[in-house]
N, CA, C and O atoms as a DFTB+ gen file, in Angstrom:
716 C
 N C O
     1  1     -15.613       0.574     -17.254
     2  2     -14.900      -0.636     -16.879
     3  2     -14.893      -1.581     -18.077
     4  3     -15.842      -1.567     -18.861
     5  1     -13.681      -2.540     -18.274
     6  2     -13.685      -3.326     -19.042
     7  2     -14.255      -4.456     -18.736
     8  3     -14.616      -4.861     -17.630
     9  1     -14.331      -5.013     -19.890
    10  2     -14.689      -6.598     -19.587
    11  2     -14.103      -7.240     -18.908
    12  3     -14.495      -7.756     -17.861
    13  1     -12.540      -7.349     -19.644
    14  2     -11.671      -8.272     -19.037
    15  2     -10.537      -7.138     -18.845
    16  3     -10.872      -5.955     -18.908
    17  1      -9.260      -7.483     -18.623
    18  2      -8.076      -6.830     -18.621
    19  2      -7.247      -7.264     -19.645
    20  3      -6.072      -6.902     -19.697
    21  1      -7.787      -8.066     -20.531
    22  2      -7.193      -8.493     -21.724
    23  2      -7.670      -7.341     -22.995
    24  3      -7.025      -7.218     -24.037
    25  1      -8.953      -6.528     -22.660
    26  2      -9.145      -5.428     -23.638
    27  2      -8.190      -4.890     -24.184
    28  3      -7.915      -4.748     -25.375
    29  1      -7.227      -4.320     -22.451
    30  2      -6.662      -3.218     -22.137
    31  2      -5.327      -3.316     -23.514
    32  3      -4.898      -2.293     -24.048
    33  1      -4.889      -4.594     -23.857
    34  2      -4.211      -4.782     -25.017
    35  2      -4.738      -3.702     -26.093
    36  3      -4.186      -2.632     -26.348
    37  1      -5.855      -4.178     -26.638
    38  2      -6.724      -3.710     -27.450
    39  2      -6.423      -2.070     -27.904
    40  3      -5.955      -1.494     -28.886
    41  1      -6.989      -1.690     -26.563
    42  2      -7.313      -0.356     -26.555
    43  2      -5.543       0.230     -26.354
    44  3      -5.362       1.105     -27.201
    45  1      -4.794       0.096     -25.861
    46  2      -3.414       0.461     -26.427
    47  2      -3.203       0.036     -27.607
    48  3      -2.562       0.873     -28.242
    49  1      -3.470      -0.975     -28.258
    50  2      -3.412      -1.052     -29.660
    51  2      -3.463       0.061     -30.406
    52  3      -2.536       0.686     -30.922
    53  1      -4.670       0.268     -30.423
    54  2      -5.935       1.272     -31.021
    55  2      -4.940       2.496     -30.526
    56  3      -4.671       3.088     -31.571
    57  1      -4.226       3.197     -29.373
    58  2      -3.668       4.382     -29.246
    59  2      -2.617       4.382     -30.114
    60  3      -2.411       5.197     -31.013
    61  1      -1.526       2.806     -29.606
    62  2      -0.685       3.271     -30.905
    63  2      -0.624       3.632     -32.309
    64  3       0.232       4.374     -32.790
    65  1      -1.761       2.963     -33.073
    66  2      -2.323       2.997     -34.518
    67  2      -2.738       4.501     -34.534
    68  3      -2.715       5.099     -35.610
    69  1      -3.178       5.244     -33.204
    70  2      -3.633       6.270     -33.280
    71  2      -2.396       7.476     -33.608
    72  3      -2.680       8.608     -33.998
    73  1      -1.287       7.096     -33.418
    74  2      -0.591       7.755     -33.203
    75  2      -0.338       8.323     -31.376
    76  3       0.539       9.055     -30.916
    77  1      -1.060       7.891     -30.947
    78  2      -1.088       8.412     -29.487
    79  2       0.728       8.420     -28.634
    80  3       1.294       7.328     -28.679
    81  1       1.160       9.064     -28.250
    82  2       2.477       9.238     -27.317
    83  2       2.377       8.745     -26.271
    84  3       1.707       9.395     -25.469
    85  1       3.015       7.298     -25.738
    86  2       2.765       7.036     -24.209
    87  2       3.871       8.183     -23.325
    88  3       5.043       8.452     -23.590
    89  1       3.122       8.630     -22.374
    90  2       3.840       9.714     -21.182
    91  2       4.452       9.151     -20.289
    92  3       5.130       9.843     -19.529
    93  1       4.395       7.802     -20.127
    94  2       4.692       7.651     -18.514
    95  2       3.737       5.931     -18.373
    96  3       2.873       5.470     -19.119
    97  1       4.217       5.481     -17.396
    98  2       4.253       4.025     -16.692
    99  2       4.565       4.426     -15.532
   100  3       5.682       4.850     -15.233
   101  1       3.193       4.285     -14.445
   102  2       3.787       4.396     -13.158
   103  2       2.807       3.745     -12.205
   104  3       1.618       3.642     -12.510
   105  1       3.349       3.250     -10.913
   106  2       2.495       3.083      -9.833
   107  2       1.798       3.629      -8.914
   108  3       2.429       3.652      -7.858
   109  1       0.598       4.160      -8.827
   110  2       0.004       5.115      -8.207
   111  2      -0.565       4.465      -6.896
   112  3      -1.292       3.478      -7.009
   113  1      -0.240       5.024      -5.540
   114  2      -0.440       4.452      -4.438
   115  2      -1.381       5.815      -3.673
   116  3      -0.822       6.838      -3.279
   117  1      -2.789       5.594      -3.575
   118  2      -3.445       6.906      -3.219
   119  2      -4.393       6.193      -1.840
   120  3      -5.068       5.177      -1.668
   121  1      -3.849       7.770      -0.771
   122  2      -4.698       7.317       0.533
   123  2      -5.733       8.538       0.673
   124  3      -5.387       9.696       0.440
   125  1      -7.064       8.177       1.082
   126  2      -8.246       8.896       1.001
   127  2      -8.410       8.872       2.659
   128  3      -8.143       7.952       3.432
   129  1      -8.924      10.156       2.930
   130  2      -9.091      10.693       4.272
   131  2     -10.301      11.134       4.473
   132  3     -11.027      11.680       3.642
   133  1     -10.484      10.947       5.364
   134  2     -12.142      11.749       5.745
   135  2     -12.144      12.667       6.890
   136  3     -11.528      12.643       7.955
   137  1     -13.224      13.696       6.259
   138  2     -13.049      14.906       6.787
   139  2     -13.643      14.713       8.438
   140  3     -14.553      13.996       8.854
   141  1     -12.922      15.459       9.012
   142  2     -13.302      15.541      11.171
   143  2     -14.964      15.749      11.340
   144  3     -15.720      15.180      12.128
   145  1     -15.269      16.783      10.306
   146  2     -16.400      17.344      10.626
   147  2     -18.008      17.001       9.555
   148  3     -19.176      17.370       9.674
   149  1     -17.403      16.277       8.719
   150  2     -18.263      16.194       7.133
   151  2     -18.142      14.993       7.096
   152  3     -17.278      14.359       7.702
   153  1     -19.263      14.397       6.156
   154  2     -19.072      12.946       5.731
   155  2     -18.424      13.366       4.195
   156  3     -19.375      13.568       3.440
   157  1     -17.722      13.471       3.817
   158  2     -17.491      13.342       2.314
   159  2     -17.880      12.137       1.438
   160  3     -17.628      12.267       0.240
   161  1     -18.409      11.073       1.806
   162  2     -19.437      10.695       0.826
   163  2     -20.497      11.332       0.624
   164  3     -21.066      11.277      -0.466
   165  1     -21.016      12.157       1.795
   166  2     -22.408      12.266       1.458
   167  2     -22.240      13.848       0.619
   168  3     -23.150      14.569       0.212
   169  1     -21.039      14.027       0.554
   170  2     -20.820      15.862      -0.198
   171  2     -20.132      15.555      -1.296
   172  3     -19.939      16.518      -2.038
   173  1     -19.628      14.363      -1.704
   174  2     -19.179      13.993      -3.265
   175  2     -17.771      14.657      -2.797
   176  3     -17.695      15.623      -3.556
   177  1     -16.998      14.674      -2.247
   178  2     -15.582      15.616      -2.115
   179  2     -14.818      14.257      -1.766
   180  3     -15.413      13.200      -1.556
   181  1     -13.526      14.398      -1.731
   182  2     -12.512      13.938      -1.117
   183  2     -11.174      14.752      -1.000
   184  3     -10.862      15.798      -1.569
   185  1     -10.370      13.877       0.020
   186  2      -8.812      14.565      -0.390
   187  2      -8.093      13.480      -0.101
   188  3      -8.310      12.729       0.851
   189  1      -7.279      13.377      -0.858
   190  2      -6.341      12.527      -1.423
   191  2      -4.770      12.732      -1.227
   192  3      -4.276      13.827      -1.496
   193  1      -4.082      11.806      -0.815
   194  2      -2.527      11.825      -1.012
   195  2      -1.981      10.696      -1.688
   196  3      -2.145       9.533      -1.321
   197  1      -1.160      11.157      -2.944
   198  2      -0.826      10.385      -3.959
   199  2       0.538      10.078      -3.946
   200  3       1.321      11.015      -3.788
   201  1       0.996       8.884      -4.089
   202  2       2.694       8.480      -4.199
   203  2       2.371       7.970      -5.809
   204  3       1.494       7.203      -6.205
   205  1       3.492       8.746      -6.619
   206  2       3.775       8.178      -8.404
   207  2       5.094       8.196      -8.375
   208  3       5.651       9.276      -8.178
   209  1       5.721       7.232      -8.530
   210  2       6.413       7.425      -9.616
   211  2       8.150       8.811      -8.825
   212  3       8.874       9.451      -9.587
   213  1       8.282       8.827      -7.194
   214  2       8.868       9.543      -6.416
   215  2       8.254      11.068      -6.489
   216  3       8.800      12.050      -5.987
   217  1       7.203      11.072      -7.100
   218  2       6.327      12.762      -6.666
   219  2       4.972      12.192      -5.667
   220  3       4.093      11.345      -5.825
   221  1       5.265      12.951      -4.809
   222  2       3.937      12.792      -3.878
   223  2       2.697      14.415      -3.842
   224  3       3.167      15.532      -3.625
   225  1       1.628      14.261      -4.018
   226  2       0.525      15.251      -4.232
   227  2      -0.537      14.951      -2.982
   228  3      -0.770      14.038      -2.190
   229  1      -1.052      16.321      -3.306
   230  2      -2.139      16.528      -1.462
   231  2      -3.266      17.314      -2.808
   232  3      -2.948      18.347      -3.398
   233  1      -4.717      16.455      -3.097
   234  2      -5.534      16.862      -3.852
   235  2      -6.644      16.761      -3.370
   236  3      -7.177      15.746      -2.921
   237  1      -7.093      17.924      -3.445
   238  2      -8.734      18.600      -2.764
   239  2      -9.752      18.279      -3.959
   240  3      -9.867      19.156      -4.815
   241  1     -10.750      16.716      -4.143
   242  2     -11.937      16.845      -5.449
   243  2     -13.142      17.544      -4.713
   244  3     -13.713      17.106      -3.714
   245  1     -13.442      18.779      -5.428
   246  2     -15.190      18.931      -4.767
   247  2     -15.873      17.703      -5.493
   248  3     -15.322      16.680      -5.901
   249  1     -17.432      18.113      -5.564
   250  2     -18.365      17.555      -5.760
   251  2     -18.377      17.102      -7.338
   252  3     -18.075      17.928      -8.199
   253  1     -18.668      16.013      -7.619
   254  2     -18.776      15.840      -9.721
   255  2     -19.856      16.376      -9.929
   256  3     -20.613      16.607      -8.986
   257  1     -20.109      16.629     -10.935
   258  2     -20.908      17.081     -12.408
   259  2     -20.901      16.444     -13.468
   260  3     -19.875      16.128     -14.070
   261  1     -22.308      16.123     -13.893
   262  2     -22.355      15.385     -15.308
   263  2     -22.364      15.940     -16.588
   264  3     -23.538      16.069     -16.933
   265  1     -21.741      16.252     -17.285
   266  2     -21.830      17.385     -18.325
   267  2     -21.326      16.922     -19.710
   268  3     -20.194      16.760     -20.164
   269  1     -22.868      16.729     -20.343
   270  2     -22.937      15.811     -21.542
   271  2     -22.130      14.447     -21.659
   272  3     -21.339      13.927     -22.446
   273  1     -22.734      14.155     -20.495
   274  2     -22.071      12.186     -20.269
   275  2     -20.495      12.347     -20.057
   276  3     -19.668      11.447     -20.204
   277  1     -20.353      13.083     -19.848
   278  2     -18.511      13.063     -19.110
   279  2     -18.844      13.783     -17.496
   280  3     -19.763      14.557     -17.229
   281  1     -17.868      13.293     -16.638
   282  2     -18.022      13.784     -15.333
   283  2     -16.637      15.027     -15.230
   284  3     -15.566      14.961     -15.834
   285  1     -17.164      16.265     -14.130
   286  2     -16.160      17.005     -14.600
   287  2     -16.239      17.472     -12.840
   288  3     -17.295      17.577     -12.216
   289  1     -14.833      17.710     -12.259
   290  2     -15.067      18.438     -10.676
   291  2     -13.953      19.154     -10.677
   292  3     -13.152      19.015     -11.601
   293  1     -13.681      20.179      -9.475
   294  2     -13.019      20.962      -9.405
   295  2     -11.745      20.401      -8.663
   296  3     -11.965      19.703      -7.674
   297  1     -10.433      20.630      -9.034
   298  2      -9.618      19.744      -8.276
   299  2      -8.581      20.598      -7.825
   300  3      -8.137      21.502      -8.532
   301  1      -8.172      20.352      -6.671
   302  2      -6.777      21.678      -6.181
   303  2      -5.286      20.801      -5.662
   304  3      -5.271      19.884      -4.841
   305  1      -4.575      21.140      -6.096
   306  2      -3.016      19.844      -6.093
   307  2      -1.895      20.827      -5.706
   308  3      -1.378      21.852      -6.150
   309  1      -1.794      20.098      -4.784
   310  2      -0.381      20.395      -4.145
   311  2       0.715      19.659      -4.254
   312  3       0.519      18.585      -3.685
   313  1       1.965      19.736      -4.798
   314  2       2.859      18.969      -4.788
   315  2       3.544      19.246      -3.197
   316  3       3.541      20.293      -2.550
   317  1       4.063      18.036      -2.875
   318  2       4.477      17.964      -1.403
   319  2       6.333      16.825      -1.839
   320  3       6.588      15.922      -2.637
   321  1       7.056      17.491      -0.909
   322  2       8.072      17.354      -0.984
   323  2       8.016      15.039      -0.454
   324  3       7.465      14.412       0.451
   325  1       8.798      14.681      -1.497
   326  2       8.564      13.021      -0.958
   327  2       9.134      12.850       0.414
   328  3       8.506      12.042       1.098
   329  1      10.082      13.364       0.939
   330  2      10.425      13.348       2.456
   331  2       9.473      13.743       3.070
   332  3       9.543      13.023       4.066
   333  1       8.499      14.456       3.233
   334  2       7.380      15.139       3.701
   335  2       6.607      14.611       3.820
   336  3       5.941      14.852       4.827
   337  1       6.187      13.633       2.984
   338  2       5.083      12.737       2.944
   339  2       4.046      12.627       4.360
   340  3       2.935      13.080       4.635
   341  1       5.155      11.686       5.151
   342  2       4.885      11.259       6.376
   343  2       4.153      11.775       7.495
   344  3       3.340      11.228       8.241
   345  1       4.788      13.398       7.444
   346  2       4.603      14.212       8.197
   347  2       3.662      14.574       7.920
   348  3       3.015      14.751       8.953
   349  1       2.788      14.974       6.580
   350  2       2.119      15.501       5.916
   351  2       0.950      14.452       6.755
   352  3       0.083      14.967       7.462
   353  1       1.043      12.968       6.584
   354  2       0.083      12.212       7.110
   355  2       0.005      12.731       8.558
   356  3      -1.007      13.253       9.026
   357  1       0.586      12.637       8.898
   358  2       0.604      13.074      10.771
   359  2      -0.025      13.841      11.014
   360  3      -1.052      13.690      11.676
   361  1       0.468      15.140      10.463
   362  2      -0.464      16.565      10.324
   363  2      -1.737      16.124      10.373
   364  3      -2.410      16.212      11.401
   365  1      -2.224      15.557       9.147
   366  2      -3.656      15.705       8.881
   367  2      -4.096      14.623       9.878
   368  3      -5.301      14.614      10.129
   369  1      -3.396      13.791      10.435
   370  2      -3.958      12.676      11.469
   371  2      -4.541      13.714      12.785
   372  3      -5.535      13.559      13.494
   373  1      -3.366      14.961      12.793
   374  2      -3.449      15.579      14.055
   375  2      -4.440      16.230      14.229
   376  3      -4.931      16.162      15.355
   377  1      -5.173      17.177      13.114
   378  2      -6.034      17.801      12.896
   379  2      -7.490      17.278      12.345
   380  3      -8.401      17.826      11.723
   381  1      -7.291      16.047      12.834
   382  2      -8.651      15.092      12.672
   383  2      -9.118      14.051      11.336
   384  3      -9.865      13.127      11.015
   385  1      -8.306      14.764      10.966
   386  2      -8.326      13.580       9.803
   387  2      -8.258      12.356       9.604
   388  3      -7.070      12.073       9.759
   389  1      -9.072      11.053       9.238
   390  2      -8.579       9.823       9.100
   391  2      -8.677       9.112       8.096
   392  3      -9.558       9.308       7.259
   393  1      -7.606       7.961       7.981
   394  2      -7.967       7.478       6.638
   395  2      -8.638       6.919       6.596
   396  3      -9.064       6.320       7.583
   397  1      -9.191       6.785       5.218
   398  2     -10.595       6.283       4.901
   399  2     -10.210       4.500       3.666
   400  3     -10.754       3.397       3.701
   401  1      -9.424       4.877       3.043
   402  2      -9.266       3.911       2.177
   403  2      -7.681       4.341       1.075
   404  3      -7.243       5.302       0.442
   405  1      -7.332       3.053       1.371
   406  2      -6.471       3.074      -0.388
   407  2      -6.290       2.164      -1.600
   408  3      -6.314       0.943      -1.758
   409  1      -6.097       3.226      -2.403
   410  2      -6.188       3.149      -3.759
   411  2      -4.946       2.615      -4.250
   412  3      -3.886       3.074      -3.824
   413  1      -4.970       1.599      -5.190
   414  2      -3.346       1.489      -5.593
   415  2      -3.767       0.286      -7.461
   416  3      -4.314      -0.742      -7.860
   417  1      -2.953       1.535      -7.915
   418  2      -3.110       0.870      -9.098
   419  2      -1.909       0.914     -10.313
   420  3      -0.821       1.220      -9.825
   421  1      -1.881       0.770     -11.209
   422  2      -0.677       0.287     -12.500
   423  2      -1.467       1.163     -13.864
   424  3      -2.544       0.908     -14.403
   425  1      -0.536       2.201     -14.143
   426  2      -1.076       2.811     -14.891
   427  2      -0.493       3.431     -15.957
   428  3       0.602       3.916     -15.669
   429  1      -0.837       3.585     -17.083
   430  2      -0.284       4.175     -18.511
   431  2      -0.983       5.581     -19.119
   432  3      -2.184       5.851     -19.095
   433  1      -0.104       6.242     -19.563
   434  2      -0.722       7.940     -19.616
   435  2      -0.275       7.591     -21.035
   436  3       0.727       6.978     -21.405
   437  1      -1.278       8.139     -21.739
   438  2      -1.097       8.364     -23.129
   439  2      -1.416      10.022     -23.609
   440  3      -1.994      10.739     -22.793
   441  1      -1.080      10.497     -24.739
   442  2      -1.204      11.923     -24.932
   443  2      -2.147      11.261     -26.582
   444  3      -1.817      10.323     -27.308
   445  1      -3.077      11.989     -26.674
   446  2      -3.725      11.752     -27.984
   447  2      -4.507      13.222     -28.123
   448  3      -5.586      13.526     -27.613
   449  1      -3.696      13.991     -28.912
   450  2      -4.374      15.281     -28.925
   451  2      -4.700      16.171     -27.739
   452  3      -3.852      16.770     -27.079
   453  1      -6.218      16.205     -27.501
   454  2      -6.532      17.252     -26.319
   455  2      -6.598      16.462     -25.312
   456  3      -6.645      17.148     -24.291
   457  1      -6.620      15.508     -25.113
   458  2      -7.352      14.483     -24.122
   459  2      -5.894      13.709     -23.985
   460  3      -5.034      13.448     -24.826
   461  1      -5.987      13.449     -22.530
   462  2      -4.812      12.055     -21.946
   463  2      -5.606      10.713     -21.532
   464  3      -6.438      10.867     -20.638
   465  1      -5.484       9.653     -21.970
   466  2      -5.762       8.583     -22.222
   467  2      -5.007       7.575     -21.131
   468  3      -3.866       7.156     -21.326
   469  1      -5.818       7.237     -19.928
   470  2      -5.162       6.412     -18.622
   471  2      -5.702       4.966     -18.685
   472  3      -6.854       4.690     -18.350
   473  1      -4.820       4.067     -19.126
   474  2      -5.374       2.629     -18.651
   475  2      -4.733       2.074     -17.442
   476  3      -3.526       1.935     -17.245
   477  1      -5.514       1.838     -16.822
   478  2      -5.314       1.395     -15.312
   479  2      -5.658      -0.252     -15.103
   480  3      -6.595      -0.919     -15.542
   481  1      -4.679      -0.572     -14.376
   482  2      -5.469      -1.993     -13.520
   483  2      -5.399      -1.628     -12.070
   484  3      -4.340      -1.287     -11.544
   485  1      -6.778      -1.716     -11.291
   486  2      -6.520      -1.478     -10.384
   487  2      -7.149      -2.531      -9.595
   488  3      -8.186      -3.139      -9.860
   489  1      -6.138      -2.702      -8.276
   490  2      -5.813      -3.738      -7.423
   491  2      -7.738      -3.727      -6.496
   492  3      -8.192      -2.784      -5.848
   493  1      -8.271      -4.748      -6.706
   494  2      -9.041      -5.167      -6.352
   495  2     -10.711      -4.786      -6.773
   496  3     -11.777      -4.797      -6.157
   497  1     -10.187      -4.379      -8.478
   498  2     -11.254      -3.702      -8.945
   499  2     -11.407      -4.186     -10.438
   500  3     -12.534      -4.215     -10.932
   501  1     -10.617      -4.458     -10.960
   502  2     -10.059      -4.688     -12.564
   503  2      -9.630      -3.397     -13.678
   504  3      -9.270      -2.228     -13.533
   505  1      -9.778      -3.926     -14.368
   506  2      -9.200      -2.979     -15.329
   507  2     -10.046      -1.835     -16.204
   508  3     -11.138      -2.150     -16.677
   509  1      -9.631      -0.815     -16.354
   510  2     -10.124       0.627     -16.770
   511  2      -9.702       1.381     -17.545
   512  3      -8.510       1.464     -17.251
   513  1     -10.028       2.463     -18.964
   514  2      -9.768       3.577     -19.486
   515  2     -10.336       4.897     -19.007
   516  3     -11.371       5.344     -18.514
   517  1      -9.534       5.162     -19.269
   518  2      -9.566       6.304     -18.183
   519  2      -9.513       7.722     -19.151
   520  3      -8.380       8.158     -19.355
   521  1     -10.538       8.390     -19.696
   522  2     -10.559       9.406     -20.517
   523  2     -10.213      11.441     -20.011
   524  3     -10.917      12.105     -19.250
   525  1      -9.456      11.728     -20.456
   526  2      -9.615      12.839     -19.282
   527  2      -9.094      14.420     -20.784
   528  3      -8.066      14.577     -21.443
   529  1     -10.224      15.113     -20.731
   530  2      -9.871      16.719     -21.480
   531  2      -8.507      17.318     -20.758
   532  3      -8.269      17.172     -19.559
   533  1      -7.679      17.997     -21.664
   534  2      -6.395      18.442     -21.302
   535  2      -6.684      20.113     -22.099
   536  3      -6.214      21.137     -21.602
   537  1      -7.165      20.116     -22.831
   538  2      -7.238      21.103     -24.174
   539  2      -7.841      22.548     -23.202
   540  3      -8.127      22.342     -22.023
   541  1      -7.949      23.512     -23.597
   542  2      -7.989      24.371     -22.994
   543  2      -9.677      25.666     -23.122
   544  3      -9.962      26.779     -22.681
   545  1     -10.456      24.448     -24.122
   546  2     -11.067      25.188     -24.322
   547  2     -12.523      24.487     -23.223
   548  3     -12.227      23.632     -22.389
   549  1     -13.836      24.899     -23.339
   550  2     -14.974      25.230     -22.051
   551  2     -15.501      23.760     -22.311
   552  3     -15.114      22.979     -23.180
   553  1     -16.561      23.555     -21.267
   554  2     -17.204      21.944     -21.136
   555  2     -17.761      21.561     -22.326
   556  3     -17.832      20.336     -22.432
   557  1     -18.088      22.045     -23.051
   558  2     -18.690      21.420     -24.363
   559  2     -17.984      20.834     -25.003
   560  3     -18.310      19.727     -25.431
   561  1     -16.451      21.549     -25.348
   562  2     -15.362      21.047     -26.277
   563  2     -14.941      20.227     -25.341
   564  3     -14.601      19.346     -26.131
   565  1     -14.610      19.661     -24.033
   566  2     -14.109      18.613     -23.061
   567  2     -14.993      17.879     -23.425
   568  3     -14.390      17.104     -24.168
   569  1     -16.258      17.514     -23.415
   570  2     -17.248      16.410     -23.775
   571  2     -17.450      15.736     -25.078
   572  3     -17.794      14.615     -25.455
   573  1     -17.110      16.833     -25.605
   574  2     -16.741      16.750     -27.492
   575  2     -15.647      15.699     -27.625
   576  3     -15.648      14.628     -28.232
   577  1     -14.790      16.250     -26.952
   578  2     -13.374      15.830     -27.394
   579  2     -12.943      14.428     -26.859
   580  3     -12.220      13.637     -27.464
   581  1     -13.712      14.179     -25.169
   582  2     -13.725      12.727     -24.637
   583  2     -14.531      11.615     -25.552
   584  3     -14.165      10.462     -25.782
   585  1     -15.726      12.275     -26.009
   586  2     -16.704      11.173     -26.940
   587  2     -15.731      10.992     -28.150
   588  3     -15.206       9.903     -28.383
   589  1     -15.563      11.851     -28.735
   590  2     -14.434      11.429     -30.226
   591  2     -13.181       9.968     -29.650
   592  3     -12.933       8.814     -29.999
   593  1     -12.856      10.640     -28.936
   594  2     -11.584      10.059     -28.034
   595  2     -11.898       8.377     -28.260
   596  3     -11.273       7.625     -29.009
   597  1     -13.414       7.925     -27.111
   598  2     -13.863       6.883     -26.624
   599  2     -14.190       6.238     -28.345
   600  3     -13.799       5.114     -28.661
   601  1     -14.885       7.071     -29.243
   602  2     -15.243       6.126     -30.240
   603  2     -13.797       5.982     -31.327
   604  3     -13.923       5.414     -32.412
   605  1     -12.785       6.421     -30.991
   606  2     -11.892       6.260     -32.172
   607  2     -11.263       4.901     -31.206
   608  3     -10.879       3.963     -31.905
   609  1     -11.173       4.778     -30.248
   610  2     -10.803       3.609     -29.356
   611  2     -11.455       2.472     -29.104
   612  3     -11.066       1.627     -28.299
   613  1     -12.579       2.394     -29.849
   614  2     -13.462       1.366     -29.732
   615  2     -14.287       1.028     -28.565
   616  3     -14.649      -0.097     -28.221
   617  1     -14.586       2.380     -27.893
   618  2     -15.126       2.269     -26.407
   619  2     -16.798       2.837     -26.627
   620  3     -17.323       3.209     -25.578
   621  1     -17.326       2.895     -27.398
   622  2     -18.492       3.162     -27.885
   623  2     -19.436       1.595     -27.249
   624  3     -19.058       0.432     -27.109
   625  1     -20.380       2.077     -27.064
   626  2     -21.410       0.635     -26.217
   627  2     -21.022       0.355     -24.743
   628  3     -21.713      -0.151     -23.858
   629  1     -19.475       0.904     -24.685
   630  2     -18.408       0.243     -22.883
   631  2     -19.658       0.518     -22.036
   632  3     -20.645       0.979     -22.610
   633  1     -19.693       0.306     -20.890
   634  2     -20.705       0.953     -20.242
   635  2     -19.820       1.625     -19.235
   636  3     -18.866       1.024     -18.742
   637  1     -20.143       2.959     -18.898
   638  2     -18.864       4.021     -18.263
   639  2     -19.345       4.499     -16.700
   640  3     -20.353       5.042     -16.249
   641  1     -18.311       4.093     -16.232
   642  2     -18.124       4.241     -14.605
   643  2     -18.022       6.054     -14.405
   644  3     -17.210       6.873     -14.836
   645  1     -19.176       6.178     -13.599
   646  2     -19.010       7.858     -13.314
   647  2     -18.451       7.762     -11.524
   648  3     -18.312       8.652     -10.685
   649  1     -18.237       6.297     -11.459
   650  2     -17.861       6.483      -9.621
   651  2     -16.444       6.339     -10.118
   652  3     -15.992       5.928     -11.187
   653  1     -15.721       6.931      -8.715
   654  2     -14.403       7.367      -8.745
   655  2     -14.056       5.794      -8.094
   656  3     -14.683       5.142      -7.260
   657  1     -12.908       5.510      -8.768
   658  2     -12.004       3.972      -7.782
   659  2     -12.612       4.250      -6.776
   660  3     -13.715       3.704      -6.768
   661  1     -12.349       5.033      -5.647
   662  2     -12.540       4.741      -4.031
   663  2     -13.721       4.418      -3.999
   664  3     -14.135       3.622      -3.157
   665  1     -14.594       5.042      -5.026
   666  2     -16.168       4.879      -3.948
   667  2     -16.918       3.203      -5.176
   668  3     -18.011       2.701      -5.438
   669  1     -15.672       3.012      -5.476
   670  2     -16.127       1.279      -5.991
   671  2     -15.682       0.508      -5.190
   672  3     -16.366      -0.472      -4.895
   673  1     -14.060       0.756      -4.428
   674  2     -13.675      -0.130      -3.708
   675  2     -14.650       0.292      -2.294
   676  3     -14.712      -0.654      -1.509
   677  1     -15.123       1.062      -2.013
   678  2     -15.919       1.114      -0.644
   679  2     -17.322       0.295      -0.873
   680  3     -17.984      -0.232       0.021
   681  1     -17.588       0.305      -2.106
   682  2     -19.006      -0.305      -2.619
   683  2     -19.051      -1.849      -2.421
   684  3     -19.969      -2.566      -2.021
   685  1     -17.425      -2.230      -2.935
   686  2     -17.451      -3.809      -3.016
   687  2     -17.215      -4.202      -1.259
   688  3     -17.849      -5.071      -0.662
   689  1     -16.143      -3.317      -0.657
   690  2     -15.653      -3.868       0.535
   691  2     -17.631      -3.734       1.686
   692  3     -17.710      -4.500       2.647
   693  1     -18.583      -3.017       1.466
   694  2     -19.767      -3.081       2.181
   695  2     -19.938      -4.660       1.034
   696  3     -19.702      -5.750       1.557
   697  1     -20.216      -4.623       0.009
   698  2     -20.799      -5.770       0.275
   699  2     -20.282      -7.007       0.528
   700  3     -21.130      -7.816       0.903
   701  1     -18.894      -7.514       0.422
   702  2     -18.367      -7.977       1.095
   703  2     -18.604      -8.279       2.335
   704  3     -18.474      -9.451       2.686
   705  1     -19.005      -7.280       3.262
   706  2     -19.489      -7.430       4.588
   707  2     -20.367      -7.976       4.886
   708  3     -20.556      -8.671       5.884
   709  1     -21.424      -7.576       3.531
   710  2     -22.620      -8.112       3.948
   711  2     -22.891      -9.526       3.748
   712  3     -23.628     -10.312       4.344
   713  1     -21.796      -9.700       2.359
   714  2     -21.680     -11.403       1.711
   715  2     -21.451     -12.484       2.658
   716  3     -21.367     -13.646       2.260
């Protein structure tokens, strides 16, 4: 997490100087469900339905892993037709599913070599870089390649969020409750 959301200048700075390629500008609107039978907090999983940008996705995260200070999980994506959407919610309403929370944030994809580079502001959380391995080679070179990434960007000292958005906005909205 950043300090401010005035970094976030910064650190696009730093991509363009990098040479970095912006991919894309889009609004990401994501609803989190919880499983009928499981707590998925307490199993690190979720599943997710994502609106970007007129593509909508149905994504299965297992559990994270810490692997040499980068977090890494297994993820399964379905693209789902945008008319479908709806139904898609219904379905999973029908079969026990409920929602749990959403996510909605403003976001920039950058391409910098192996790694895609996401700065986010997200709505009721602040602002974020978002480091992610693209390259094709095993966890060592993904951890390699995110640390290079973070220090050519000036993100060296940041102090780095291994919780996913949802389980910050569930963190703030309990204490909220309790406030």
């Amino acid at each position: 997490m950043l300090d401010s959301c005035t970094e976030l200048g910064r650190v696009r700075e730093r991509l363009r100087g990098l040479g970095a390629a912006l991919e894309g500008e889009v609004f990401e609107e994501d609803i989190y469900y919880q499983h009928p039978c499981r707590d998925f907090a307490e199993t690190d999983e979720a599943l997710r339905l994502r609106r970007a940008g007129g593509t909508v996705e149905l994504t299965y995260k297992g559990p994270k892993r810490l692997v040499g200070g980068s977090k890494a999980r297994e993820e399964v994506t379905v693209r789902v037709d945008p008319g479908e959407a709806e139904r898609l919610d219904r379905l999973l309403d029908r079969l026990g599913f409920r929602r749990a929370a959403r996510v909605a944030k403003r976001r920039e994809y950058y391409r910098l070599g192996s790694v895609s580079v996401s700065l986010d502001e997200v709505e009721g959380l602040g602002c974020f870089v978002e480091i992610e391995y693209r390259g094709g080679g095993g966890v060592e070179e993904a951890s390699r390649s995110i640390e290079e990434a973070a220090e050519r960007l000036g993100l060296r000292g940041k102090p780095r969020v291994y919780k996913s958005y949802l389980e910050l906005l569930l963190e703030r909205s309990r204490s909220t409750m309790r406030g």
